[in-house]
Backbone as a chain_set.jsonl record, in Angstrom:
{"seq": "XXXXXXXXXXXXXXXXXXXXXXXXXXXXXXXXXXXXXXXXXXXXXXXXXXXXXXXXXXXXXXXXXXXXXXXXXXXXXXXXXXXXXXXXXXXXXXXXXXXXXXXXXXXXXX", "coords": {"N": [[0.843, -1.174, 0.0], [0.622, 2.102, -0.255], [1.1, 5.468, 0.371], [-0.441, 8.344, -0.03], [1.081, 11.117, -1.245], [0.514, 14.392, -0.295], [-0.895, 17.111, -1.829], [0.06, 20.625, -2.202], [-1.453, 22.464, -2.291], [-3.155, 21.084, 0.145], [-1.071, 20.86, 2.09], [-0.767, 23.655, 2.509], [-3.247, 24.073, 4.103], [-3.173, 22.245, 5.853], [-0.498, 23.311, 7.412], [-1.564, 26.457, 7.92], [-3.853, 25.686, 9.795], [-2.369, 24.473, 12.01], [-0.421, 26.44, 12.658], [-2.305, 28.729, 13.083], [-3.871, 26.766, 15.403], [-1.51, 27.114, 17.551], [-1.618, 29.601, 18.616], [-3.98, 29.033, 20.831], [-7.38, 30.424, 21.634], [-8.461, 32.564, 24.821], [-5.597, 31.665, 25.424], [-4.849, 28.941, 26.982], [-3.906, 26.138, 26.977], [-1.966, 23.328, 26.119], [1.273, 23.093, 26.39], [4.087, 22.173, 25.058], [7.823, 20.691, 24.292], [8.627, 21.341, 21.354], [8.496, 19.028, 18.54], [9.754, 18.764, 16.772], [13.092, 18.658, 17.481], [15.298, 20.113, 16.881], [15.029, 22.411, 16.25], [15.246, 24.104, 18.118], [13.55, 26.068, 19.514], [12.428, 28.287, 21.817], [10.082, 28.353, 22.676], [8.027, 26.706, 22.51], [5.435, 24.122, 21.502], [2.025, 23.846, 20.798], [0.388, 21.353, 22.124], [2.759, 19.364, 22.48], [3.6, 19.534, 19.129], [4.459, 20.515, 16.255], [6.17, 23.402, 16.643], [5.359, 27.031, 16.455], [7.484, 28.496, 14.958], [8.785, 26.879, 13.36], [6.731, 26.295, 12.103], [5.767, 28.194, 10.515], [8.222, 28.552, 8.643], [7.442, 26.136, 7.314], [5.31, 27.116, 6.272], [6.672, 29.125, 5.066], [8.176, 27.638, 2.963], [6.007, 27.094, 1.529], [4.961, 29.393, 0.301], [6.684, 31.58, 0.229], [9.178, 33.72, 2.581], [8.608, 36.305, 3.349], [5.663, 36.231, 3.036], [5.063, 34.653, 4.234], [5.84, 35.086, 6.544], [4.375, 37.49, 7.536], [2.057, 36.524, 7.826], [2.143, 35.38, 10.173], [2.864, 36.599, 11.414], [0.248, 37.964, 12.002], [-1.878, 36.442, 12.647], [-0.784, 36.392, 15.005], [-1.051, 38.961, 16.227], [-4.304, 38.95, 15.812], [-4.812, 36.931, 18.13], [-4.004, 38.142, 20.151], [-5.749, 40.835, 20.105], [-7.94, 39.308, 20.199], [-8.14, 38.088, 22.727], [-7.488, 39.605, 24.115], [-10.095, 41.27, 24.526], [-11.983, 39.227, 25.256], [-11.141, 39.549, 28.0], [-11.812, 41.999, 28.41], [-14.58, 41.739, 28.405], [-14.763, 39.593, 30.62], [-14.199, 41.063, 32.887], [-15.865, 43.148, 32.371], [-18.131, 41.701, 33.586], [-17.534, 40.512, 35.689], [-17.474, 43.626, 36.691], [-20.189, 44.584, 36.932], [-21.438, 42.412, 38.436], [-20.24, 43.204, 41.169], [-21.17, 45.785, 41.025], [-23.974, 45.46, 40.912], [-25.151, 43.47, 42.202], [-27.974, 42.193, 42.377], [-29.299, 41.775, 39.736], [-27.755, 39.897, 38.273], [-28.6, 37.218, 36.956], [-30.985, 37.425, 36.672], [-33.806, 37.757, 35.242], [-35.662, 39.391, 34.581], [-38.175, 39.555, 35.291], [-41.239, 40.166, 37.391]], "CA": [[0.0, 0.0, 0.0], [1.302, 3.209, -0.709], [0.726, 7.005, 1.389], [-0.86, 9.37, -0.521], [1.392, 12.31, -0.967], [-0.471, 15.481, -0.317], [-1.008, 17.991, -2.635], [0.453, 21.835, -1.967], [-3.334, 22.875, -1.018], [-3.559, 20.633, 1.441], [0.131, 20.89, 2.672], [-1.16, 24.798, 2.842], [-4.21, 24.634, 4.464], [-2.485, 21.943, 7.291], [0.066, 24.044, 8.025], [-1.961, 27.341, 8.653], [-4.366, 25.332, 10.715], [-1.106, 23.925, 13.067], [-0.096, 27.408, 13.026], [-3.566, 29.034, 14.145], [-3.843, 26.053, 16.456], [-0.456, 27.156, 18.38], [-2.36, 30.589, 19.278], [-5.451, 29.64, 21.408], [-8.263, 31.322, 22.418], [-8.143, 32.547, 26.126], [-4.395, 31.229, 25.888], [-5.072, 28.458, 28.096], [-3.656, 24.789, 26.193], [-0.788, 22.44, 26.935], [2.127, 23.033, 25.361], [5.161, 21.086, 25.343], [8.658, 20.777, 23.294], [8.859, 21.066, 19.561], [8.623, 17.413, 17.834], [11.607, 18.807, 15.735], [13.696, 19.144, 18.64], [16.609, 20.271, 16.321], [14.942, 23.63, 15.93], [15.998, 25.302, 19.37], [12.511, 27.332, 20.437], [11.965, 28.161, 23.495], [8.451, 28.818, 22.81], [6.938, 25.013, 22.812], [4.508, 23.837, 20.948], [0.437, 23.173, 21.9], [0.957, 19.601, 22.424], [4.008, 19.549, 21.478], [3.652, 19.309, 18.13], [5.562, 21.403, 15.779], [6.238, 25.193, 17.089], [5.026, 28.418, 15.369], [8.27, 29.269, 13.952], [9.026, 25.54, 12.744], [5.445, 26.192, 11.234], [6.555, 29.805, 9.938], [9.553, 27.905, 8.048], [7.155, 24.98, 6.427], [4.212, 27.881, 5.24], [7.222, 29.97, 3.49], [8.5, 27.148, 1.927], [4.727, 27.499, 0.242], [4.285, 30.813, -0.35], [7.772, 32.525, 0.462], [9.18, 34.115, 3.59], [7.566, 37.45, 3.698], [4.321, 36.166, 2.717], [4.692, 33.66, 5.568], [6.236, 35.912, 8.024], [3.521, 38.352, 7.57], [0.699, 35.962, 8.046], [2.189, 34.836, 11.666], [2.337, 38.182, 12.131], [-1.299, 38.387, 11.855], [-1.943, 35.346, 13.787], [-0.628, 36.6, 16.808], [-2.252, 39.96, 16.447], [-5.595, 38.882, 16.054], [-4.973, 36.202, 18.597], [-4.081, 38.677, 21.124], [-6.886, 41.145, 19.961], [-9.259, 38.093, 20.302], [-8.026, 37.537, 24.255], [-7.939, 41.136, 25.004], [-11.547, 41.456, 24.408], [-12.355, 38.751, 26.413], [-10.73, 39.999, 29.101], [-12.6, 42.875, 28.857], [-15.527, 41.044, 28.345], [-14.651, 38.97, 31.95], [-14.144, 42.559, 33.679], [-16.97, 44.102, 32.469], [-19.285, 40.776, 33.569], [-17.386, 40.813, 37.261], [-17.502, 44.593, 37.847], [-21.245, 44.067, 37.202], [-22.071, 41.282, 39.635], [-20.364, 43.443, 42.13], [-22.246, 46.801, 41.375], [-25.659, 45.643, 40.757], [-25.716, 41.906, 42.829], [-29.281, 41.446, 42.196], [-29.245, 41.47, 38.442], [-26.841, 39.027, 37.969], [-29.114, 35.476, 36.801], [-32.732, 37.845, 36.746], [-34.802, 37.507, 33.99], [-36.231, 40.742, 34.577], [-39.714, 39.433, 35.717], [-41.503, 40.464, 38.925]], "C": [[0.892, 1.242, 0.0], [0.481, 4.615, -0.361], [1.045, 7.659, -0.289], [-0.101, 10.943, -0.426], [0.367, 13.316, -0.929], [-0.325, 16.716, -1.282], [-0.287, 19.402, -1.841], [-1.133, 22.472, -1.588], [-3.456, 22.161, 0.048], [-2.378, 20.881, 2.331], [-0.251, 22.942, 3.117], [-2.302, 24.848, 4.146], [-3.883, 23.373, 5.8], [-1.255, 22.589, 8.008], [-0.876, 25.879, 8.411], [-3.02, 27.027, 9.633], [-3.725, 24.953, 11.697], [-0.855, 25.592, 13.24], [-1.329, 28.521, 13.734], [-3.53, 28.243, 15.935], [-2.748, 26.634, 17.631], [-0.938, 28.555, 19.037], [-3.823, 30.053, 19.425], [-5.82, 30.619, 22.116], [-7.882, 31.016, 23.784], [-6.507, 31.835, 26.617], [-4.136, 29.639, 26.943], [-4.855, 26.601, 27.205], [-2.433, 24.305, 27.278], [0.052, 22.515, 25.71], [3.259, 22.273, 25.826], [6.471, 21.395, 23.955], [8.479, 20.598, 21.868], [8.931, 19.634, 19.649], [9.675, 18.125, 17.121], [12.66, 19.601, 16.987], [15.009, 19.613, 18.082], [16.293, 21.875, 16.042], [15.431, 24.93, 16.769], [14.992, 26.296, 20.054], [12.265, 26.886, 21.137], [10.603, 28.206, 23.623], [7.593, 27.388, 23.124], [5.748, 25.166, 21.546], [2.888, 23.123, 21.46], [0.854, 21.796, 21.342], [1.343, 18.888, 21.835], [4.113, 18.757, 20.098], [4.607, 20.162, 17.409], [4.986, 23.404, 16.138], [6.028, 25.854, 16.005], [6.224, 28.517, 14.247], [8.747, 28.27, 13.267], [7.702, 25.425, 11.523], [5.667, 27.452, 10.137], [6.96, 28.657, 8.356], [8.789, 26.801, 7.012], [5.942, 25.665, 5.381], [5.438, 28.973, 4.459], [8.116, 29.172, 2.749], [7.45, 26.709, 0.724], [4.717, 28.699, -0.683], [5.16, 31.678, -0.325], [8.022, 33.035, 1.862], [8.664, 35.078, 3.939], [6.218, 36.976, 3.57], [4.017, 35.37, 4.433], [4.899, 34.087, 7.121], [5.102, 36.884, 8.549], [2.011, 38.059, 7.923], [0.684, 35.763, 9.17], [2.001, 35.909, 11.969], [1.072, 38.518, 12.605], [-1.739, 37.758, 12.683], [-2.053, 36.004, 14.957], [-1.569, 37.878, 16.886], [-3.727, 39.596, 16.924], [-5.839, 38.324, 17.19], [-5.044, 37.354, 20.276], [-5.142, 39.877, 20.84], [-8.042, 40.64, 20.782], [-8.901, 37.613, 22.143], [-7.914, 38.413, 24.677], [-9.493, 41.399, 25.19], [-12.068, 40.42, 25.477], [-11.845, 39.108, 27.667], [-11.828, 40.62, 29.736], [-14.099, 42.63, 29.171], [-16.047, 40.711, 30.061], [-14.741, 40.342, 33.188], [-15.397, 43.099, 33.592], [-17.895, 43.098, 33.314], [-18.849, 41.298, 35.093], [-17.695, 42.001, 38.029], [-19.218, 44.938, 37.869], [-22.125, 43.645, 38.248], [-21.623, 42.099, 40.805], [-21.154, 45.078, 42.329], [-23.457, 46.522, 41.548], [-25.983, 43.719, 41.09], [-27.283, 41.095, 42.34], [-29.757, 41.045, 40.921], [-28.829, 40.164, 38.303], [-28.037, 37.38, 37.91], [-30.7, 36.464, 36.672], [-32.874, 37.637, 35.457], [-35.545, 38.514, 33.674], [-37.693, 40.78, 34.426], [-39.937, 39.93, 36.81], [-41.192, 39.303, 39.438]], "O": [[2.054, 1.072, 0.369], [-0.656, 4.802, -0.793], [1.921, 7.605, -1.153], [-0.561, 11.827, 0.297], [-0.677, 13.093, -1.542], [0.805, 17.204, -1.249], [-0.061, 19.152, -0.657], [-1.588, 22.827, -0.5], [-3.946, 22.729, 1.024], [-2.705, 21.149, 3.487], [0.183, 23.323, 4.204], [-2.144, 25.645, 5.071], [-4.458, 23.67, 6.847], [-1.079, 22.339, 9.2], [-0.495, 26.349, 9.483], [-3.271, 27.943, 10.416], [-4.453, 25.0, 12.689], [-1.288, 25.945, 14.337], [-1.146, 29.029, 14.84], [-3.321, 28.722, 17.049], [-3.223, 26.59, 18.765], [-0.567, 28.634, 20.209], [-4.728, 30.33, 18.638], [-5.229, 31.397, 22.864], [-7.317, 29.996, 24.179], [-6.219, 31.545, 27.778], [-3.079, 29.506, 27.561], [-5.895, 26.003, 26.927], [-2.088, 24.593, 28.424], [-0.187, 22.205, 24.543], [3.301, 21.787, 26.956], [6.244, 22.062, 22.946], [8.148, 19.507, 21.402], [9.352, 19.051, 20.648], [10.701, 17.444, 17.12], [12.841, 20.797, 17.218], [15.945, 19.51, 18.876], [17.216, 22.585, 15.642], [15.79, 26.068, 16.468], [15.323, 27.13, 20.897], [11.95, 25.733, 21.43], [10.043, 28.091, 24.713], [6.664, 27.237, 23.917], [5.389, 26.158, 20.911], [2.691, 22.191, 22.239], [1.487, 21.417, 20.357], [0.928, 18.062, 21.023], [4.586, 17.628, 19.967], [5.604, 20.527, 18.032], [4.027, 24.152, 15.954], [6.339, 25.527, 14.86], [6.055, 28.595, 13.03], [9.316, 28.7, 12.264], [7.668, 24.77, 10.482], [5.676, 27.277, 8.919], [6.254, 28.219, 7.449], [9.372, 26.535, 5.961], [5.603, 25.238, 4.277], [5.152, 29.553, 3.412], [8.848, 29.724, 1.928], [7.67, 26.248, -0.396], [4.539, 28.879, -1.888], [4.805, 32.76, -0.791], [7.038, 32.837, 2.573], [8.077, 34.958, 5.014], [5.501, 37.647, 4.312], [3.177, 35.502, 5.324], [4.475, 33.74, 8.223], [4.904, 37.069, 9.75], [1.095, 38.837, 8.19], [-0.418, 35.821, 9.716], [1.1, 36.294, 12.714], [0.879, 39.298, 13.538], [-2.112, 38.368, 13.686], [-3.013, 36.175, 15.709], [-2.646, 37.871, 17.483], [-4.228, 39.835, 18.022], [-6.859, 38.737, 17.742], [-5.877, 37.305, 21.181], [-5.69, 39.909, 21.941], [-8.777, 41.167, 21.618], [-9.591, 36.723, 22.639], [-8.197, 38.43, 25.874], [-9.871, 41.795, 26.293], [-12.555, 40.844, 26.525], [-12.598, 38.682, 28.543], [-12.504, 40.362, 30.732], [-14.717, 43.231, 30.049], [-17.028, 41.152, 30.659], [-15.401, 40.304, 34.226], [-16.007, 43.496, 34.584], [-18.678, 43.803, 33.95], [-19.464, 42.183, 35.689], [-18.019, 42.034, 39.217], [-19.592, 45.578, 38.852], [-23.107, 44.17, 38.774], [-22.411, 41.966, 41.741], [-21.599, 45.506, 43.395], [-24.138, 47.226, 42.294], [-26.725, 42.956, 40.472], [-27.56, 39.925, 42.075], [-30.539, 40.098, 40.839], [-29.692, 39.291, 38.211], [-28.12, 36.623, 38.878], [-31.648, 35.686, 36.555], [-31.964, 37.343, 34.681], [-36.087, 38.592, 32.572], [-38.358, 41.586, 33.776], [-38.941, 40.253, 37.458], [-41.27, 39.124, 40.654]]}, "num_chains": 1, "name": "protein.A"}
């Protein structure tokens, strides 16, 4: 039997999903050492699979290094965007519950 090489679309669209994946939401995963332990980041990988910049390195051998550098770039932005907001989100809900206690679960019936 014989493995199906993968096409350059799919070799695209699994590496920017590994590279998304390595920025979650609320920050909150398990990360662990690079599987290419020859690469040297300190950063880890979500469980430990291959690290951002090991991922970097396999989307600009798609699309080039600026193209690929510029997309992590983005990544992280949004990612931290997307966990600032919740923050604020979590802040606004808590300082809430402690101004106005009785709200908090009403339904706003008698």
């Amino acid at each position: 039997m014989t493995t199906k090489q993968k096409s350059e679309e799919e070799q695209l669209n699994e590496v920017i999903y590994l590279l998304w994946r390595n920025y979650p939401r609320g920050g909150i995963s398990t990360f662990g050492p690079c599987q290419r332990k020859a690469c040297g980041s300190s950063l880890g990988a979500r469980g430990s699979g291959s690290c951002a910049t090991c991922l970097e390195k396999d989307l600009a051998a798609l699309v080039g290094e600026t193209s690929a550098g510029a997309y992590h770039l983005c990544i992280r932005s949004i990612r931290r965007f997307e966990n600032k907001f919740e923050e604020q989100l979590t802040e606004q809900s808590e300082a809430a519950k402690v101004t106005n206690p009785r709200s908090v679960g009403s339904t706003g019936g008698s």
